[in-house]
Each structure stands twice: as C-alpha cells, then as structure tokens.
Backbone as JSON, one array per atom type, in Angstrom:
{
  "sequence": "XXXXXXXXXXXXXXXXXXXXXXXXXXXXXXXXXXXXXXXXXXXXXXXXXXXXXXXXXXXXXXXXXXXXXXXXXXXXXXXXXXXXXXXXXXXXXXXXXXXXXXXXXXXXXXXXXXXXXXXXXXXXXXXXXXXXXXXXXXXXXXXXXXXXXXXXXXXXXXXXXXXXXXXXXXXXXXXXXXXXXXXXXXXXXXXXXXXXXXXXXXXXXXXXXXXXXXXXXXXXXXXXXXXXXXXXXXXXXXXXXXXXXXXXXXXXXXXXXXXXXXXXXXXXXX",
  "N": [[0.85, -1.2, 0.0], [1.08, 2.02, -1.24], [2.57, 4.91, 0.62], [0.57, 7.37, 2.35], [0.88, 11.18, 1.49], [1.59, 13.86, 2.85], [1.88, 16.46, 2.0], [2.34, 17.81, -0.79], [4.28, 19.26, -3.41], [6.99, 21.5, -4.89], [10.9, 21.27, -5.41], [13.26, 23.07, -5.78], [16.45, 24.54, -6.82], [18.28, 26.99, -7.38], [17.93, 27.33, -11.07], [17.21, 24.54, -11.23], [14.35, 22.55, -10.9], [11.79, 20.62, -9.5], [8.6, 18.22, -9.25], [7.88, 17.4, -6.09], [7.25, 15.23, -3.0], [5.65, 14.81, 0.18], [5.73, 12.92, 3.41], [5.43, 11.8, 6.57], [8.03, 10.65, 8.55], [7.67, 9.59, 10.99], [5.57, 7.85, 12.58], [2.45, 7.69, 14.66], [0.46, 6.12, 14.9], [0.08, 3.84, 15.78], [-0.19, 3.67, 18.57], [-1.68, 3.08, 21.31], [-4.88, 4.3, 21.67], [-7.3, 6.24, 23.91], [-10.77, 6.3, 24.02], [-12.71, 9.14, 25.59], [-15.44, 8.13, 27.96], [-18.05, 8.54, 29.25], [-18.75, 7.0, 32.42], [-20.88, 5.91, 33.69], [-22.91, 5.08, 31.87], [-21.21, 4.48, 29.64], [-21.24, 5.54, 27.4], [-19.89, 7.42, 24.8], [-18.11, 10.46, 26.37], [-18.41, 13.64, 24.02], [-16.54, 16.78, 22.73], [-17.1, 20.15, 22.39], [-17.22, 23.45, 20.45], [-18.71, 26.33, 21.96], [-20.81, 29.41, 22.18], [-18.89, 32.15, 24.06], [-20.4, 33.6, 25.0], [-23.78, 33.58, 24.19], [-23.49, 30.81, 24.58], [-24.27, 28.78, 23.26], [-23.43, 26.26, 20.71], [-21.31, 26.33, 18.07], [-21.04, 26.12, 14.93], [-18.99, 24.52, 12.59], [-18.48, 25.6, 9.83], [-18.35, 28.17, 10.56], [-16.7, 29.32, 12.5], [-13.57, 31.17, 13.37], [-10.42, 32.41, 13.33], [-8.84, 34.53, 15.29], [-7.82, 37.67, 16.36], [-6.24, 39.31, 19.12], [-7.11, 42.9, 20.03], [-8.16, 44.04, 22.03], [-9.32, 44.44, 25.31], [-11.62, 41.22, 24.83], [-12.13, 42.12, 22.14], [-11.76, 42.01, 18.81], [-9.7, 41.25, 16.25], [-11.46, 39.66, 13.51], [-9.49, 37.1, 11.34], [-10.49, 34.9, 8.24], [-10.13, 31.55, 7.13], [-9.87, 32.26, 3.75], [-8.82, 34.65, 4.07], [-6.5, 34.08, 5.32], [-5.62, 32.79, 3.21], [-4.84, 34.14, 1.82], [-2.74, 35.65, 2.22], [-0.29, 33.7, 1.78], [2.51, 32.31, 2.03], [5.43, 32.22, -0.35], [6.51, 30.19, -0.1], [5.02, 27.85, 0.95], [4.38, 25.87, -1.12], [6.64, 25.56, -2.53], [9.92, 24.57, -1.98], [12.68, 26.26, -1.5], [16.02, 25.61, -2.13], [18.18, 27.78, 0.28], [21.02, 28.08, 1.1], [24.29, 26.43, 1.53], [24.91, 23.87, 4.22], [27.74, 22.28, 6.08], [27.21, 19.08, 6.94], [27.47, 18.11, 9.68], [27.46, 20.48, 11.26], [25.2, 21.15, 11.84], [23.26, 21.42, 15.3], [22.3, 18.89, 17.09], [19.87, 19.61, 18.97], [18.55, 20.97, 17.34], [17.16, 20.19, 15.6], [13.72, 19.08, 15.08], [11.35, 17.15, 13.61], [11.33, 14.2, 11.56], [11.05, 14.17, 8.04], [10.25, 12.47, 5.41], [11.44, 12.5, 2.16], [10.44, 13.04, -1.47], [10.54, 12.28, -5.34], [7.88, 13.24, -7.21], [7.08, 12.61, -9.85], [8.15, 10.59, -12.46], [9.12, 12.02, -14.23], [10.48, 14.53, -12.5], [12.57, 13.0, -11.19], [15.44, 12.85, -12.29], [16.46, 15.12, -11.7], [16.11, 15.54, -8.79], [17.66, 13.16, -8.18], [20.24, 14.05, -9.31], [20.33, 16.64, -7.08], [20.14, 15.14, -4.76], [22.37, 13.31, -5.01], [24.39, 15.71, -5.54], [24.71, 16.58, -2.8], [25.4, 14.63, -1.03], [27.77, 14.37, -1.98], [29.68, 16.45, -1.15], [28.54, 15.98, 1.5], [27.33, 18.08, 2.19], [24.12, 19.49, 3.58], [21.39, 20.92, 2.53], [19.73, 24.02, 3.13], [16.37, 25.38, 3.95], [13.03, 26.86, 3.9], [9.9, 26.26, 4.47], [6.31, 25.87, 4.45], [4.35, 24.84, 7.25], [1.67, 23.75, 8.71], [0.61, 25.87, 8.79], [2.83, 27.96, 9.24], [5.97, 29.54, 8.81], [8.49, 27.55, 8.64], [12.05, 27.06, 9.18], [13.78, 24.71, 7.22], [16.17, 21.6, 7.1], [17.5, 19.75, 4.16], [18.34, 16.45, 3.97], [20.36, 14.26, 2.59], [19.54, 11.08, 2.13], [20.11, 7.86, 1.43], [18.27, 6.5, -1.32], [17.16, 8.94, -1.14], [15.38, 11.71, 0.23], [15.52, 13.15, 3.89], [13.91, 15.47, 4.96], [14.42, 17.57, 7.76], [12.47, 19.15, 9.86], [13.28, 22.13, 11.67], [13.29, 23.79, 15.34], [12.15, 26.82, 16.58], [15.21, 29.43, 17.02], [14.79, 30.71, 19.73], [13.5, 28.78, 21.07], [15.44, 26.99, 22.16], [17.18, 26.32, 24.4], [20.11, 27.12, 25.99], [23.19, 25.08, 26.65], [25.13, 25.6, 28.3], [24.38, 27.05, 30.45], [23.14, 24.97, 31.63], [25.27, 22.97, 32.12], [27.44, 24.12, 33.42], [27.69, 23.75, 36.29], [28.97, 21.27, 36.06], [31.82, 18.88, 36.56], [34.73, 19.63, 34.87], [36.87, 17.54, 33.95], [36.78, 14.1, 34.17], [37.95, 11.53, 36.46], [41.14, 10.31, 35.56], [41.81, 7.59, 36.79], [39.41, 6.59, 36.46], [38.08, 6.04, 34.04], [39.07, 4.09, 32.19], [38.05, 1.89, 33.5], [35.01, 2.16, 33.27], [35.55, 2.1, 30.32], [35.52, -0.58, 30.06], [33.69, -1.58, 30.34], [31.93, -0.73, 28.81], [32.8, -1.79, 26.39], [32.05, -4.49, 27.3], [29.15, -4.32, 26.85], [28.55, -3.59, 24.47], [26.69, -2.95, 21.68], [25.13, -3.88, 18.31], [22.65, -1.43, 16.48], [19.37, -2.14, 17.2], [15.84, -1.88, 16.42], [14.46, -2.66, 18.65], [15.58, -1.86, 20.78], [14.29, 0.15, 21.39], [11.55, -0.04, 21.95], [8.3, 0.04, 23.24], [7.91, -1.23, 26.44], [5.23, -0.22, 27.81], [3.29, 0.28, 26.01], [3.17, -2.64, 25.04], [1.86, -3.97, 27.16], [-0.11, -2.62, 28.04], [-1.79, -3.97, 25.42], [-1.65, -6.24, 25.94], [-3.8, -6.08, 28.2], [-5.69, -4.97, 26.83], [-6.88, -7.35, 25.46], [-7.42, -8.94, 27.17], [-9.61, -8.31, 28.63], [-10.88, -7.94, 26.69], [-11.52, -10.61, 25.84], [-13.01, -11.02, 28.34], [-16.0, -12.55, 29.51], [-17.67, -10.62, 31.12], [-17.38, -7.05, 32.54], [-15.44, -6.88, 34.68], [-14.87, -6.07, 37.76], [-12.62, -4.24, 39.13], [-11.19, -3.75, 42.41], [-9.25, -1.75, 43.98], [-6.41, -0.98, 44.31], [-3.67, -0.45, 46.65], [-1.02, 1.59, 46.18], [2.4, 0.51, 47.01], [4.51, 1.55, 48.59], [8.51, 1.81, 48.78], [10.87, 2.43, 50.82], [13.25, 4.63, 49.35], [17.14, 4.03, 49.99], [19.41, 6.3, 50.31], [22.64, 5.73, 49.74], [25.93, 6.45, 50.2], [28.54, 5.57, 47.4], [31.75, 4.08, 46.74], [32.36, 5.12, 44.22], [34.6, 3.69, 42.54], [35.12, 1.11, 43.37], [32.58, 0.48, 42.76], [32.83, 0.65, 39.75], [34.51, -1.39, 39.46], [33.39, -3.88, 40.69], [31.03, -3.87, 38.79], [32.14, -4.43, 36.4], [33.76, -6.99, 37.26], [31.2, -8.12, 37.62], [29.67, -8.42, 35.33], [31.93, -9.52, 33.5], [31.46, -12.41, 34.67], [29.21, -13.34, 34.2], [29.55, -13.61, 31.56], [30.94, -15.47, 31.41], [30.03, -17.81, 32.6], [27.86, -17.99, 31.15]],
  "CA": [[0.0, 0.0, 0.0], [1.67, 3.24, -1.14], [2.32, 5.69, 1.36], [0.03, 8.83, 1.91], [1.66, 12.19, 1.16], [1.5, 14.86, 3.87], [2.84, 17.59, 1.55], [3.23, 17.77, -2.73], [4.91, 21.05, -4.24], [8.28, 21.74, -5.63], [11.95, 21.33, -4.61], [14.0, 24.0, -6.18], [17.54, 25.11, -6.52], [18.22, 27.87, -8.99], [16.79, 27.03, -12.52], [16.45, 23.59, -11.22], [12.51, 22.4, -9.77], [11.0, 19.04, -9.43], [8.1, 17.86, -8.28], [8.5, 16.14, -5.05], [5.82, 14.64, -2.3], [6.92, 15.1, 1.23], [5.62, 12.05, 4.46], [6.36, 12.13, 7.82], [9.02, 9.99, 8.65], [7.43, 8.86, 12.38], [3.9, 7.83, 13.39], [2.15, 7.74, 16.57], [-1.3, 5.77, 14.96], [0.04, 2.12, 16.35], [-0.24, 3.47, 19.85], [-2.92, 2.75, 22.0], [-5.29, 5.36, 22.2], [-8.24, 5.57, 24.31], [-12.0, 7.55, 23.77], [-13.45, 9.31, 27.09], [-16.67, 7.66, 28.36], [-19.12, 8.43, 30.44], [-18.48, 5.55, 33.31], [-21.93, 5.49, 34.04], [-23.47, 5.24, 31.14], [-20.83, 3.6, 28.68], [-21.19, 6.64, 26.06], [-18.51, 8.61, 24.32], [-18.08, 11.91, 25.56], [-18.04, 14.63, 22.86], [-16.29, 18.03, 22.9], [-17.72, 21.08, 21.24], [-17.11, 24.87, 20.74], [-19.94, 27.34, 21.96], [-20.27, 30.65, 22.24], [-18.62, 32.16, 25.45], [-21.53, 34.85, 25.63], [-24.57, 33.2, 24.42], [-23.53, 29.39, 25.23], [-25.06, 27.74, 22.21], [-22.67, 25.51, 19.83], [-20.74, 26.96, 16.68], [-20.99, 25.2, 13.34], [-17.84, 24.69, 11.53], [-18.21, 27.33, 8.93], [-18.66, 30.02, 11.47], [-15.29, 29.3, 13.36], [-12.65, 32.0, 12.92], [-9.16, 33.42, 13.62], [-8.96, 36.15, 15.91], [-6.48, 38.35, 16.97], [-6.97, 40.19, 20.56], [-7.03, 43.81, 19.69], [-8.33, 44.77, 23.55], [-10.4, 43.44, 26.16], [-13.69, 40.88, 24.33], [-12.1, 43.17, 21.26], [-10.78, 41.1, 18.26], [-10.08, 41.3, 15.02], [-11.5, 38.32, 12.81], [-9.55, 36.5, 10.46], [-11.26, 34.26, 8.17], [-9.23, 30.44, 5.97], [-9.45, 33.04, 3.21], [-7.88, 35.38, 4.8], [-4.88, 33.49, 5.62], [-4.9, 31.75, 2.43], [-4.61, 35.3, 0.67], [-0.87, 36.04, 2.72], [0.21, 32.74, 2.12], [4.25, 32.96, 1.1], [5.75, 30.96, -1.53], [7.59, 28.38, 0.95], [3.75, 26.89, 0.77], [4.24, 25.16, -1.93], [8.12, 25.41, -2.87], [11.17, 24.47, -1.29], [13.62, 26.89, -2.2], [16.93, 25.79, -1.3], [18.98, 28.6, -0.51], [22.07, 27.47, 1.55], [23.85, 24.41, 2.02], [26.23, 24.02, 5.18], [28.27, 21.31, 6.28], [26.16, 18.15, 7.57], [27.62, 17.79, 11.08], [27.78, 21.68, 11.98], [23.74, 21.48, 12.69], [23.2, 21.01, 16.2], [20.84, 18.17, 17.05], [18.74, 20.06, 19.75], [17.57, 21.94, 16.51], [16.44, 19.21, 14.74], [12.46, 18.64, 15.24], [11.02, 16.62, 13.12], [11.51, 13.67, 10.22], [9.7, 13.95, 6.9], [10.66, 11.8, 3.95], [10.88, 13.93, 0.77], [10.41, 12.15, -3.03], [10.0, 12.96, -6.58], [6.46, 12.9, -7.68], [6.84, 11.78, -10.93], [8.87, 10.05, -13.15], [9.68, 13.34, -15.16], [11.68, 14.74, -11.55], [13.3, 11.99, -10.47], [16.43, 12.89, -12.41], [16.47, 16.49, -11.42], [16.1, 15.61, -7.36], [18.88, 12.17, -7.55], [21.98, 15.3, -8.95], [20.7, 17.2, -5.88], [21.02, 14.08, -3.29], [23.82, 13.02, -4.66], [25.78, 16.46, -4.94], [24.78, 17.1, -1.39], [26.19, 13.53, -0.67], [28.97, 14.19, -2.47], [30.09, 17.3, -0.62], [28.46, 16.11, 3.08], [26.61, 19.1, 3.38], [22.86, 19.66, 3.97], [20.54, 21.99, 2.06], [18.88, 24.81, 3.81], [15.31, 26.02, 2.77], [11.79, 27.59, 4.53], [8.63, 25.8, 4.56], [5.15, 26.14, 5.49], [4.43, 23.49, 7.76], [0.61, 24.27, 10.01], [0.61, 27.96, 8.72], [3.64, 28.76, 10.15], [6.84, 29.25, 8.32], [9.68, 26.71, 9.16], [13.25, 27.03, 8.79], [13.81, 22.8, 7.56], [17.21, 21.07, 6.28], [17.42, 18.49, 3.77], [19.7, 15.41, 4.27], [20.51, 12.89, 1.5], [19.29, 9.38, 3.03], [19.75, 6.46, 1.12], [17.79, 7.03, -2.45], [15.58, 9.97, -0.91], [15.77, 12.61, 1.17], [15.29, 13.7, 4.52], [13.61, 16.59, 5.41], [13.89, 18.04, 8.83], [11.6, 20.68, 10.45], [13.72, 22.76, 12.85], [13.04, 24.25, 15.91], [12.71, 28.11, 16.7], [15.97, 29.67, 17.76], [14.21, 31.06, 20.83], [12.99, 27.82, 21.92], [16.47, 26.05, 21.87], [18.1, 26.42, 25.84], [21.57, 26.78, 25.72], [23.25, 23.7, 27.48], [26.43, 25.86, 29.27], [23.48, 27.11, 31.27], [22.7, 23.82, 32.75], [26.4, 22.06, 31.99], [28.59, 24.93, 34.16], [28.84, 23.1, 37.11], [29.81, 19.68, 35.9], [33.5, 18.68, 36.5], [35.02, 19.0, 33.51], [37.92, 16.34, 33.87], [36.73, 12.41, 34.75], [39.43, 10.72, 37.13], [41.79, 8.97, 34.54], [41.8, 6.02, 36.9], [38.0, 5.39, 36.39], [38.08, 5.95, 32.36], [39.5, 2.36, 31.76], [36.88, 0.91, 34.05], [33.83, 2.17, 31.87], [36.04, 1.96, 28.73], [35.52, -2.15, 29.4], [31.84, -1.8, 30.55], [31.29, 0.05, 27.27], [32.97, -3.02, 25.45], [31.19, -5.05, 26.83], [27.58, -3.9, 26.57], [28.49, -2.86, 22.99], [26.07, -4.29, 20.25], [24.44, -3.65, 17.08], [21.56, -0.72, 17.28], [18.43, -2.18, 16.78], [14.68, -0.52, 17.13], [13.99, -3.07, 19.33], [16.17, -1.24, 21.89], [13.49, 1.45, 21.5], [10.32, -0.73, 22.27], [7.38, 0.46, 24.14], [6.56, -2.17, 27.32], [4.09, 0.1, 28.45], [2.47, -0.24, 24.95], [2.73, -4.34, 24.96], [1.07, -4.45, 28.18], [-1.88, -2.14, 27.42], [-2.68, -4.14, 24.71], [-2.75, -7.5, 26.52], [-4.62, -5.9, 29.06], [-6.97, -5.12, 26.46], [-7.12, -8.26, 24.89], [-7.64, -9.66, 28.29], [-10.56, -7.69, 28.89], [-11.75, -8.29, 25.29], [-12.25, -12.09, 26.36], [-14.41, -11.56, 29.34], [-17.8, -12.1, 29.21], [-18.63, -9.18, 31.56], [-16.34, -6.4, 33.07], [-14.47, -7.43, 35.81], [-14.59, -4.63, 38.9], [-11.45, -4.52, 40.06], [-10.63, -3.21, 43.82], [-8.15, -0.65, 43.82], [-4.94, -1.41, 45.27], [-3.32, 0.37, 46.97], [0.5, 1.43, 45.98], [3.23, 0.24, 47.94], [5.96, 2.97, 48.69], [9.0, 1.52, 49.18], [11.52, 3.78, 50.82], [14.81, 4.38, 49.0], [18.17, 4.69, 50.7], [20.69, 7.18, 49.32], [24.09, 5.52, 50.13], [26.84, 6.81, 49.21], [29.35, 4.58, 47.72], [32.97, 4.46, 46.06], [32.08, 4.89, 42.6], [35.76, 2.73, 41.81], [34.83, -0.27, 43.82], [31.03, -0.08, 41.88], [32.64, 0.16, 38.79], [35.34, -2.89, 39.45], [32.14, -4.95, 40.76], [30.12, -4.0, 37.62], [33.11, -5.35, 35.23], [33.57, -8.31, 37.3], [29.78, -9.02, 37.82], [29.63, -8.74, 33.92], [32.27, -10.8, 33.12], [31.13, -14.01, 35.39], [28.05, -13.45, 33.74], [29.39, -14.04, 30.43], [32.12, -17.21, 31.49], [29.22, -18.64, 33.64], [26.55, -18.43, 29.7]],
  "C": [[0.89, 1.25, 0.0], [1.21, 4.23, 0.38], [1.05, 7.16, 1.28], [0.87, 10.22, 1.98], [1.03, 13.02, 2.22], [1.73, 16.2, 3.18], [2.93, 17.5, -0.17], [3.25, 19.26, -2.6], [6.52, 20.8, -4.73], [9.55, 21.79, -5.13], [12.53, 22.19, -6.06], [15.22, 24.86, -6.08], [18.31, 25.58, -7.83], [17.46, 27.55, -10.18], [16.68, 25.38, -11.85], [15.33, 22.94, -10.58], [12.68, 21.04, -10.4], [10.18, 19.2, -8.39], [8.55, 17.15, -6.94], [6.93, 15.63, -4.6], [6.95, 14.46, -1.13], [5.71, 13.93, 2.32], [6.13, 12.28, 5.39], [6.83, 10.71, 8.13], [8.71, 9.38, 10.02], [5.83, 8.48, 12.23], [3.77, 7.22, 14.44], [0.67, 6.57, 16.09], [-1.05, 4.16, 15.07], [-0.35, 2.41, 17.89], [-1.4, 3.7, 19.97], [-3.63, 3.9, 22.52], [-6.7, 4.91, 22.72], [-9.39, 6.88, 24.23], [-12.11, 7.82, 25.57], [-14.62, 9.1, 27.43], [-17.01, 8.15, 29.87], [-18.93, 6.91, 31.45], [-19.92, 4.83, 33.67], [-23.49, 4.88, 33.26], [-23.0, 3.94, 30.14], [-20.81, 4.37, 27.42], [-20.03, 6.97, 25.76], [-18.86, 9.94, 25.34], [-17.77, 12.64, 24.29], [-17.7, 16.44, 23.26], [-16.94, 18.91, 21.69], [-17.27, 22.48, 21.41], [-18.16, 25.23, 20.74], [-19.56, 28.64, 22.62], [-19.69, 30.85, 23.56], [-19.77, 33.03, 26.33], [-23.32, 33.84, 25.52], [-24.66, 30.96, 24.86], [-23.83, 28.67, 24.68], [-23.45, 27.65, 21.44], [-22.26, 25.96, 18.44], [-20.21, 26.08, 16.09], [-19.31, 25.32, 12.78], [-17.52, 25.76, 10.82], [-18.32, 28.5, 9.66], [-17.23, 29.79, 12.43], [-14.08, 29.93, 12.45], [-11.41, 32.35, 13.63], [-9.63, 34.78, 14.5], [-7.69, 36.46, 16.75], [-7.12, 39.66, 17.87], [-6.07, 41.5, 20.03], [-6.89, 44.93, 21.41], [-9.1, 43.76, 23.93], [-11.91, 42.6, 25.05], [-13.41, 41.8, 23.13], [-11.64, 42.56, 20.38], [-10.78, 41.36, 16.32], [-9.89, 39.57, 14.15], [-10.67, 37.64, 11.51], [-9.9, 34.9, 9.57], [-10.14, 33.15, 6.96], [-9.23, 31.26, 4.96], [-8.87, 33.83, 3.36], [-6.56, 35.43, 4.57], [-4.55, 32.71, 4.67], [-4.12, 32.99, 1.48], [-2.81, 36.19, 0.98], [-0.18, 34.58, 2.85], [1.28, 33.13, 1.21], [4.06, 31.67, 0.18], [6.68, 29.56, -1.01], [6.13, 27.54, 1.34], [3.88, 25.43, -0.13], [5.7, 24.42, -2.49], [9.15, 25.34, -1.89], [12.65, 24.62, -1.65], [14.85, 26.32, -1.3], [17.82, 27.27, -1.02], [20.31, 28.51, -0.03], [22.28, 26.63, 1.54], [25.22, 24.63, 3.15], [26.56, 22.68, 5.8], [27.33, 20.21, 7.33], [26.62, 17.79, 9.3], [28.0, 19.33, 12.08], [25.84, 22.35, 12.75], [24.04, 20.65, 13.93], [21.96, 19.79, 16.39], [19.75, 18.39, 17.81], [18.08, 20.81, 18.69], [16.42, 21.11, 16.04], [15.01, 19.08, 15.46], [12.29, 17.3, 15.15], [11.21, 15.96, 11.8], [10.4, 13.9, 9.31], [10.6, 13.0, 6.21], [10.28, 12.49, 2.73], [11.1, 12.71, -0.6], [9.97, 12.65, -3.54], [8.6, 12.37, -6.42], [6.03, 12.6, -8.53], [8.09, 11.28, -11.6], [9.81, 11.09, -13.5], [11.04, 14.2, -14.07], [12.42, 14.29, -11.24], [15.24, 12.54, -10.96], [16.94, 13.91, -11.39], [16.84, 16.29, -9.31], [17.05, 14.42, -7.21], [20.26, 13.44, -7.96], [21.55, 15.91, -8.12], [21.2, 16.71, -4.71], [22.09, 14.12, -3.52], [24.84, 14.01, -4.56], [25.46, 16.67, -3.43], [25.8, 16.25, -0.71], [27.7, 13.87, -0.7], [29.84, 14.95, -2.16], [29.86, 16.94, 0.74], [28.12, 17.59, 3.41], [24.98, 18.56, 3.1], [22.21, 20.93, 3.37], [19.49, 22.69, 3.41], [17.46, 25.49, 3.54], [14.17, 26.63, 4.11], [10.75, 26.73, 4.06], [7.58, 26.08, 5.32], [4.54, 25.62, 5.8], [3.24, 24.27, 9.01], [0.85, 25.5, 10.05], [1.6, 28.33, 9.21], [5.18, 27.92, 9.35], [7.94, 28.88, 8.49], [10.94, 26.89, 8.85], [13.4, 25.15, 8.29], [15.28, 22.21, 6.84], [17.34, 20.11, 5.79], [18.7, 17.78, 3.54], [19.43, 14.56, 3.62], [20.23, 11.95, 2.52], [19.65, 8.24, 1.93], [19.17, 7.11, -1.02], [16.72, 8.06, -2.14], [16.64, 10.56, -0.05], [14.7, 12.96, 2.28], [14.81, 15.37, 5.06], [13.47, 17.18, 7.14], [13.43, 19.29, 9.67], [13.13, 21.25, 11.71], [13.26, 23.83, 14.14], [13.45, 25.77, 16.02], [14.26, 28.37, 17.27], [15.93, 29.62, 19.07], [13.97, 30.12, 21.74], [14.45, 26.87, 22.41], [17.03, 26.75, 23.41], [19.39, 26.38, 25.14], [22.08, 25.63, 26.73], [24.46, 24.69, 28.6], [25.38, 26.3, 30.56], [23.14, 25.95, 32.53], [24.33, 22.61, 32.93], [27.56, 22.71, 33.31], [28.96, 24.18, 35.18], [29.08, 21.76, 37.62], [31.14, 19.71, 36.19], [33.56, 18.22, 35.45], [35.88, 18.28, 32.67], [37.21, 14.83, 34.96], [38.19, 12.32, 35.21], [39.7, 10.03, 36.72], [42.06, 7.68, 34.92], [40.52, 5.61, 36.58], [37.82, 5.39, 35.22], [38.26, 4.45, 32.37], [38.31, 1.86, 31.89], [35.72, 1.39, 32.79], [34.28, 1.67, 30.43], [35.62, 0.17, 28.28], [34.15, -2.3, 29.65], [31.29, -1.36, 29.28], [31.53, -1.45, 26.26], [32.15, -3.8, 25.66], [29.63, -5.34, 26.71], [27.85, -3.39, 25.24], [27.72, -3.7, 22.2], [25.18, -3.58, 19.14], [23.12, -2.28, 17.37], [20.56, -1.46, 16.36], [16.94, -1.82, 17.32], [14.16, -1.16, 18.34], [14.58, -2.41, 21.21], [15.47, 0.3, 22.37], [11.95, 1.08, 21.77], [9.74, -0.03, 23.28], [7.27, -0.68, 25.1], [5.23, -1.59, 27.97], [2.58, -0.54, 27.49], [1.87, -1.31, 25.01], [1.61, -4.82, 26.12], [-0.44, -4.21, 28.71], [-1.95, -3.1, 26.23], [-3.05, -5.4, 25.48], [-3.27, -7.69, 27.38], [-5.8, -5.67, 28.59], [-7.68, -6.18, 25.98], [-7.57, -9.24, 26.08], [-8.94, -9.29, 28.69], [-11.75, -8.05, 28.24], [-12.89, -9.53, 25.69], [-13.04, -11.82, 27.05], [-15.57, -11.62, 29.25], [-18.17, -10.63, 29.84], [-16.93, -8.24, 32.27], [-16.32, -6.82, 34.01], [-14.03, -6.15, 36.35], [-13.16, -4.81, 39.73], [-11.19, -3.38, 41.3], [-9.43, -2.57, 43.62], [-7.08, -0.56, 44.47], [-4.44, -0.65, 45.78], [-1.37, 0.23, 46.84], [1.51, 1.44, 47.36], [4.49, 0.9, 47.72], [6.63, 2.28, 49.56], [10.29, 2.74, 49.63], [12.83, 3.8, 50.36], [15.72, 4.77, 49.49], [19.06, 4.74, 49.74], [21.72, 6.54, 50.32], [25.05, 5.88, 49.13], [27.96, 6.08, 48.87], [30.53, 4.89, 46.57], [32.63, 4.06, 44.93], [33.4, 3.88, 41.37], [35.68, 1.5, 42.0], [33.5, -0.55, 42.63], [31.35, 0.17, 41.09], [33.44, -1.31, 38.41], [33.97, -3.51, 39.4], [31.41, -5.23, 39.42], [31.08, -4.82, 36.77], [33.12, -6.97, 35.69], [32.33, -8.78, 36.99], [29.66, -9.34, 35.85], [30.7, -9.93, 33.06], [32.1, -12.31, 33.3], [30.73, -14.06, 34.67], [28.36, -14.0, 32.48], [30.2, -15.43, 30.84], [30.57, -18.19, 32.03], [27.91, -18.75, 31.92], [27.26, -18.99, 29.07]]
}
C-alpha cells in the first residue's frame, strides 16, 4: 500500500525544480489510544465549541481566527484570509544554503519527513541534488510552510531519498552551558578504563527493538484480556506500595570494578 503524502509542491535550486511529495518519517497511529466515556453510562463523551456569551454551539463554517485587539475586542480573520498572505515556501522548497552536515546542532532538529520525486519526469532532477549534497556532506537549507507557520527545515541525502527536517525556533532552543557549568570538567583517569571495558562489553548492534514500548505491549494484553471476558471485571483498587529508598553513598571505583567483574562471570558462567 503506497504511502500517503502529507505535503506535494516543488523542490528547487536555482533554474532547477521538481516535483516532489513530502511524508512524515514517524507515526504515533500504532499506539494505543483511548475515547473518554461516560463511566456510568458507557457513552462517548463529545467536545464542542460554543459561544462564550450566548452558550449555544458553533458550526464549523462560522469558526474564525482572531487576533486580541483589547479586552472581548478582536479582530477576525477568516481560511481566506490566511490563504490570501500565504508565502511561496507553501508550496516550494527553495533551497537557498547548504552548510556542512555535522555543523547542525541536534537540539535543533524537530522533526523527520521523507521527501520524493512525484513523478517520473523529476526523479532525475532531485537524484543530482542528493547526490551532490552527498557528495560534498553538506545539507541543504530552505523555509517551509508546515501548520501555517513558516519553518526554517534542512534536507539530508538518506539512502535514495531525502530527509527533510523541520527545525526548531531559535528562541525555543536552551543553551546547554546554562545547565552544563557546574559539571566537573575532567573524569578521574583512573575510572576511564573501568567504563572503557563496561562500554565493550555492553556494545552491540543498534536495533529498534532497543526502543520498544513495554508500556504499549502491556496495554494491549490488558486489552485483549478484557476483550475475552464475558462481563467487566470490577477490580478493587490497590493500593501502591511505597518503598523507601536509601541514598548511600558509595565508592564509585569499587562499583565500577564490581560492575566489570559481575559482567564478566556473567558471560564465562553463559
């Protein structure tokens, strides 16, 4: 089943355009979501907008933009409106920089898309942009308009496609010396080694499975458990057991010897 497209318009860098078609590169619609019911009933709730003055329910077509002017004072704008100042990073994705692929920070980075030609006829036109990007290791820079609101996003050769990623405002981005200042900023060269062999040997392949939900697995075969019963099953409410934790403080050289040994038994002893 082909993917669905989140996005078609144009990739463009100087006289050269191609269609593309742009996807988002994550989804959230395997996880377990749940409706809000009435408990007493067994209904859905349903949310609605109504007025704030007279209290009755507003139709779709009557829902507008507004921008607070003063108090209860607003000025309305209406999807025409905002379709009539829409820029040209709507549709096109002008590159207009390209800067070296490991000088973006990764707290910028947002969000994955997946970018592709859209027809046959582009395809050439958008593999000489991957590959010169490739072929230099930088990253194209461009503007998009991503939920009305115009994105800074950088595209990264992947494979036979490209990456598109949304970036985050400047503004929103913390600086880290802020929260890093008062780390020590020399490790004690006797305990380096020690991790250096705990690193070896916990080293292994990355796979997604090292990114698994158990919360996920366990909602479902709680639902599937549920599914079965003939009738709901009232369950008594437990009560959580607070265990209390003791802070000891301990020689962080001895607990990393222990960890190496305990790890090595572990493997002579499998």
């Amino acid at each position: 089943m082909a993917p669905r497209h989140y996005w078609k318009g144009y990739l463009k860098l100087s006289l050269v355009t191609c269609p593309v078609a742009m996807t988002p590169a994550t989804s959230e619609s395997e996880k377990v979501r749940f409706h809000t019911l009435n408990k007493d009933t067994g209904n859905r709730v349903v949310s609605q907008y109504v007025d704030s003055v007279t209290g009755k329910p507003v139709k779709d077509e009557n829902e507008a933009k507004g921008y607070a002017r003063g108090e209860n004072d607003y000025v309305i704008l209406t999807d025409d409106d905002l379709d009539r100042v829409a820029l040209d990073t709507v549709k096109t994705i002008d590159i207009e920089k390209f800067v070296p692929a490991h000088t973006i920070e990764w707290v910028y980075l947002e969000k994955p898309h997946y970018l592709m030609p859209d027809d046959a006829v582009g395809n050439e036109a958008f593999a000489v942009i991957r590959d010169a990007m490739k072929a230099d290791k930088v990253v194209g820079v461009s503007k998009l308009v991503m939920g009305r609101r115009e994105r800074a996003v950088i595209l990264e050769p992947r494979g036979d496609g490209i990456v598109l990623w949304s970036l985050r405002f400047g503004d929103e981005v913390r600086p880290e010396e802020s929260y890093f200042e008062d780390i020590a900023a020399k490790a004690d060269p006797d305990l380096v080694p020690l991790v250096q062999k705990l690193i070896k040997q916990k080293s292994a392949h990355w796979s997604p499975d090292m990114a698994s939900d158990p919360i996920q697995t366990s909602l479902l075969k709680l639902i599937e458990t549920k599914k079965k019963a003939l009738k709901p099953r009232k369950t008594a409410k437990g009560k959580t057991a607070e265990t209390a934790v003791k802070s000891n403080v301990v020689n962080i050289m001895d607990a990393l010897r222990k960890s190496v040994e305990a790890d090595l038994k572990g493997r002579k002893g499998g």
